[in-house]
MARGU-687977 format. One record per atom (N, C-alpha, C, CB): residue number from 1; residue in one letter; atom name; x, y, z. Coordinates in Angstrom, 2 decimals. Glycine has a CB too. Layout:
BEGIN
{NUM, "A", "CA", {X, Y, Z}}
...
This chain:
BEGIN
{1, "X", "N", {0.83, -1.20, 0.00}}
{1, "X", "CA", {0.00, 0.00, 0.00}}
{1, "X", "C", {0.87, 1.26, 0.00}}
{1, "X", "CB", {-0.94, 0.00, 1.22}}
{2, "X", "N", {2.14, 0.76, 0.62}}
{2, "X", "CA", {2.77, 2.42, 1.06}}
{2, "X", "C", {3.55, 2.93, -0.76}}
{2, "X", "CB", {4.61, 2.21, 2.87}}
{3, "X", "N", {3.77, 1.42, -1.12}}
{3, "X", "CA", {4.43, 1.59, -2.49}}
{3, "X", "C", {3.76, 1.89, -3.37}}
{3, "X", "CB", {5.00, 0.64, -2.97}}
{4, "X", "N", {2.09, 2.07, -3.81}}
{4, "X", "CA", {1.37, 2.78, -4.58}}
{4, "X", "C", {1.05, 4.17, -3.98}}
{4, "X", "CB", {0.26, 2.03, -4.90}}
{5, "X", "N", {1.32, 4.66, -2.98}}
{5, "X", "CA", {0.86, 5.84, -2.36}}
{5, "X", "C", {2.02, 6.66, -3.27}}
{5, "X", "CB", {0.91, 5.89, -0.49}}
{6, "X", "N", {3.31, 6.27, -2.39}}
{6, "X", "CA", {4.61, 6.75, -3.38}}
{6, "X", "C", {4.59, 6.63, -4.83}}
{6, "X", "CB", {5.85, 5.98, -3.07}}
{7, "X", "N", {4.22, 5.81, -5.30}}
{7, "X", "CA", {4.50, 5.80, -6.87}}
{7, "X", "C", {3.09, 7.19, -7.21}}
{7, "X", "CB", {4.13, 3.69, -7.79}}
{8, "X", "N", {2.17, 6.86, -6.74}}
{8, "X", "CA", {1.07, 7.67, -7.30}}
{8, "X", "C", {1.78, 9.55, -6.78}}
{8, "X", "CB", {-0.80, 7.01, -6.35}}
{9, "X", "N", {2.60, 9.64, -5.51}}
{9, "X", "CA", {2.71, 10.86, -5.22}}
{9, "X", "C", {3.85, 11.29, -5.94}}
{9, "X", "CB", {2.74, 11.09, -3.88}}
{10, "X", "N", {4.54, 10.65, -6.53}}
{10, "X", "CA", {5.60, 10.18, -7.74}}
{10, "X", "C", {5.16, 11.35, -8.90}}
{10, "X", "CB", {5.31, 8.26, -8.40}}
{11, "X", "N", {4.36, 10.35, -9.48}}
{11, "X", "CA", {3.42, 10.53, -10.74}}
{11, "X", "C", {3.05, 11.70, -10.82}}
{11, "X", "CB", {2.24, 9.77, -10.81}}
{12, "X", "N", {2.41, 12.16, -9.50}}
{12, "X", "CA", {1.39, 13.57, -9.32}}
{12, "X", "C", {2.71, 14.67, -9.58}}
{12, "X", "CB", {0.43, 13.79, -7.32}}
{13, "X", "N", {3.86, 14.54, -8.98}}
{13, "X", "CA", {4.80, 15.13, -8.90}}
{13, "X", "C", {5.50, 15.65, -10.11}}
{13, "X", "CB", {5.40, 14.48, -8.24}}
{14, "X", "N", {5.85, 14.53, -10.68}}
{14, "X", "CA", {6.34, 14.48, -12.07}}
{14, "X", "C", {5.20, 15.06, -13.16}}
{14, "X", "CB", {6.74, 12.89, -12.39}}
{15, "X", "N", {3.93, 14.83, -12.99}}
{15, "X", "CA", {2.89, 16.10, -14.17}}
{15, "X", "C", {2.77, 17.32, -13.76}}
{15, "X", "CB", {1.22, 15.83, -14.42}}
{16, "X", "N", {3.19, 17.48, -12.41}}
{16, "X", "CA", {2.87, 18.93, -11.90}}
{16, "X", "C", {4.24, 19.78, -12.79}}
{16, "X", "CB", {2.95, 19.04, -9.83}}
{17, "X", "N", {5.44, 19.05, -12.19}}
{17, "X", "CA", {6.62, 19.68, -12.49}}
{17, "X", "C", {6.73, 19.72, -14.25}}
{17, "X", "CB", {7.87, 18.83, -11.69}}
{18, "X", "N", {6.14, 18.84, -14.65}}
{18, "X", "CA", {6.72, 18.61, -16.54}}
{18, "X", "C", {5.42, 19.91, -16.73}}
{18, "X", "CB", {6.30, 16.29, -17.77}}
{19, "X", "N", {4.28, 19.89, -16.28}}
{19, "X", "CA", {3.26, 20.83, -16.91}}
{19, "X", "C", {3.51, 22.77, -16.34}}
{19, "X", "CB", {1.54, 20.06, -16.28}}
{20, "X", "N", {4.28, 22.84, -15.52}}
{20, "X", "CA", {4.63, 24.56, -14.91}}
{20, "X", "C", {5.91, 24.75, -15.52}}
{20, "X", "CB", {4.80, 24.85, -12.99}}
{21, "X", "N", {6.73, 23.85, -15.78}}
{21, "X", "CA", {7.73, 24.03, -16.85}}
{21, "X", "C", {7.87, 24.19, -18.35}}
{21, "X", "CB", {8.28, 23.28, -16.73}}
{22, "X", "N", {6.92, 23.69, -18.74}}
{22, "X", "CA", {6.47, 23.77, -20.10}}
{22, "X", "C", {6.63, 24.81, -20.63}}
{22, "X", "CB", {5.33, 23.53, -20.31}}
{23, "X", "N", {7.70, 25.28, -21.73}}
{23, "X", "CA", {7.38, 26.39, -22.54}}
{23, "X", "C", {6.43, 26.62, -23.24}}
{23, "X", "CB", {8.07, 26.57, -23.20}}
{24, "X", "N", {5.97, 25.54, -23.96}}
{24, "X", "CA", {5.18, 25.57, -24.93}}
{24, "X", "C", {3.58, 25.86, -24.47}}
{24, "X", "CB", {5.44, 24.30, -25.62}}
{25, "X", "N", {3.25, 27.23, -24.31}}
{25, "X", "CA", {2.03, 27.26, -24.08}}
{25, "X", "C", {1.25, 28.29, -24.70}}
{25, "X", "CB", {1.89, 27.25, -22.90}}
{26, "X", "N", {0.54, 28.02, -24.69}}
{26, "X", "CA", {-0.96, 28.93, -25.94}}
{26, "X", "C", {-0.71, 30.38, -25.07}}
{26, "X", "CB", {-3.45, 28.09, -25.72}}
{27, "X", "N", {-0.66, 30.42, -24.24}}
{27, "X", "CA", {-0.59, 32.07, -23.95}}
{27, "X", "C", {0.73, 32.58, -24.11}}
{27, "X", "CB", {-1.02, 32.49, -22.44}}
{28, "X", "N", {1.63, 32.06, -24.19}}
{28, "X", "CA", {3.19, 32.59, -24.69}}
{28, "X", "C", {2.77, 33.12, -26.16}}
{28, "X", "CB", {4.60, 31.16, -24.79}}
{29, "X", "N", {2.08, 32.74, -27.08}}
{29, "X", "CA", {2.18, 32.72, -28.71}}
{29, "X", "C", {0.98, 34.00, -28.95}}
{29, "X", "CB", {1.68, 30.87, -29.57}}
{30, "X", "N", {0.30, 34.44, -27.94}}
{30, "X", "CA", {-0.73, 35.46, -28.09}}
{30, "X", "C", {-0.27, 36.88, -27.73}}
{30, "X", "CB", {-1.89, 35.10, -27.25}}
{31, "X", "N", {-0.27, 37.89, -28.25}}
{31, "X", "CA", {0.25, 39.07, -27.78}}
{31, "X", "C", {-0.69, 39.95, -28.35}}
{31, "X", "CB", {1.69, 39.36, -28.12}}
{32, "X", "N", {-1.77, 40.20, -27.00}}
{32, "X", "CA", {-2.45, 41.01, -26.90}}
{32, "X", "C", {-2.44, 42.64, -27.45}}
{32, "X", "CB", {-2.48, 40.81, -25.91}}
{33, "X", "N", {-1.68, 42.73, -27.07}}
{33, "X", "CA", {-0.91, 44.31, -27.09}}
{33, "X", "C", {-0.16, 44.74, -28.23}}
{33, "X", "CB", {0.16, 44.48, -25.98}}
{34, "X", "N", {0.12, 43.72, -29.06}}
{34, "X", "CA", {1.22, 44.26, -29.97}}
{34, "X", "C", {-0.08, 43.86, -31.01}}
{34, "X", "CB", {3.08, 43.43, -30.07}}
{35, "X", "N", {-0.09, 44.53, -31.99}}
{35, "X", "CA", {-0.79, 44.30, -33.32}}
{35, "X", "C", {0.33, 44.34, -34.32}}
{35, "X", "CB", {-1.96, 45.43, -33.66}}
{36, "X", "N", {-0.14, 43.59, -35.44}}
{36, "X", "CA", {0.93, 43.62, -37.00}}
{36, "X", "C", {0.29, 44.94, -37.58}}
{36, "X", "CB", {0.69, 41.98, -38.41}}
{37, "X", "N", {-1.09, 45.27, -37.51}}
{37, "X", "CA", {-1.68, 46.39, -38.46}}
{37, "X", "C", {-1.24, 48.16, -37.70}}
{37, "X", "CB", {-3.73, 46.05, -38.50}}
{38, "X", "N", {-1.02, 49.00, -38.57}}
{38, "X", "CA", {-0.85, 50.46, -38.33}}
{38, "X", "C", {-2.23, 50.58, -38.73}}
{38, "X", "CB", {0.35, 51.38, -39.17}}
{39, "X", "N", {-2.62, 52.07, -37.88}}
{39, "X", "CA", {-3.89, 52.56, -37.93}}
{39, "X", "C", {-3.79, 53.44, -38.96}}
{39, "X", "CB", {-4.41, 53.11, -36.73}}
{40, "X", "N", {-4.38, 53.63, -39.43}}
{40, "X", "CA", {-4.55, 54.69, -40.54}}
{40, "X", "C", {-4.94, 56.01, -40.00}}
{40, "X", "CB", {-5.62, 54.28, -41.56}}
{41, "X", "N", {-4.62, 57.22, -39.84}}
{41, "X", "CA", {-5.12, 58.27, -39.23}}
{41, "X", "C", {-6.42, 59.17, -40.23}}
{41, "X", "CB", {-3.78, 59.13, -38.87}}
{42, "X", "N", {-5.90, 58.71, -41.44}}
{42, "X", "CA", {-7.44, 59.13, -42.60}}
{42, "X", "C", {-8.37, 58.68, -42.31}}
{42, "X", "CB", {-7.57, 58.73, -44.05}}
{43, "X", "N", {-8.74, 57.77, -41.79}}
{43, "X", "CA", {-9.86, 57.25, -41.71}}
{43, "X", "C", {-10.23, 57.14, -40.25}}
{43, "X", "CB", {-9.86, 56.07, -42.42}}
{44, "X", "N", {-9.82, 57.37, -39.37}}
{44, "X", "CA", {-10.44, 57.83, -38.19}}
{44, "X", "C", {-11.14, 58.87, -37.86}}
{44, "X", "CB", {-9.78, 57.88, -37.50}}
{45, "X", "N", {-12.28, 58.51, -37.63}}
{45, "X", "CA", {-13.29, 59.78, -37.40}}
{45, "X", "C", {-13.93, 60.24, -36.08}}
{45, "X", "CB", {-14.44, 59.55, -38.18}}
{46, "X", "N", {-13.97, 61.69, -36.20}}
{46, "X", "CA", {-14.23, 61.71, -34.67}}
{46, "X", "C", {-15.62, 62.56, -34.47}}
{46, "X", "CB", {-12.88, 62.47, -33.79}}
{47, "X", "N", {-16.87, 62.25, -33.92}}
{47, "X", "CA", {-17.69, 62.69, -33.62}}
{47, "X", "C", {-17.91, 64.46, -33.14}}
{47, "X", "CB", {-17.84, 61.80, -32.92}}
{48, "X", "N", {-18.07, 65.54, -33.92}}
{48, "X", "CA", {-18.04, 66.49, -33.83}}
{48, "X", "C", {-17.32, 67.32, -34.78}}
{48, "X", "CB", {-17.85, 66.54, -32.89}}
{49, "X", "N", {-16.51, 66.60, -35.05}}
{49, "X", "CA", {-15.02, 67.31, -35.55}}
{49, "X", "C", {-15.48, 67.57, -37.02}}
{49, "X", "CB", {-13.40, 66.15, -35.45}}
{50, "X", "N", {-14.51, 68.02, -38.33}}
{50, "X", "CA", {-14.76, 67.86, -39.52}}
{50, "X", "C", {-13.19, 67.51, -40.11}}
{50, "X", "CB", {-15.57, 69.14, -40.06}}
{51, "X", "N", {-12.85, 66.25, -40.35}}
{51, "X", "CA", {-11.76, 65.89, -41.12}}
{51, "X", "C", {-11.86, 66.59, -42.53}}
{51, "X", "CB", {-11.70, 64.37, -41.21}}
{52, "X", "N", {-10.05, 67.38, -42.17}}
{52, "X", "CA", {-9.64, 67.43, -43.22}}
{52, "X", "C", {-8.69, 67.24, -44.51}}
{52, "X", "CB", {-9.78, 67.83, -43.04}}
């Protein structure tokens, strides 16, 4: 019994540690903040105003 307790607290151990180490994760590859597109300032319009 004591030798499946250990192997299982083993196990738990070893997915905890391989999964918080992981580089590879979906939120590393997302960057909120940075965009590829420039805004165009022609075409922004502003309520009141008169672009010219």
């Amino acid at each position: 019994m004591k030798l499946r307790n250990y192997l299982f607290a083993a196990v738990v151990f070893a997915s905890v540690t391989f999964v918080s180490c992981n580089p590879d994760s979906i939120a590393d590859e997302d960057n909120p903040y940075q965009t590829e597109q420039g805004i165009d300032k022609r075409k922004v319009k502003i309520p009141g105003q008169v672009n010219s």
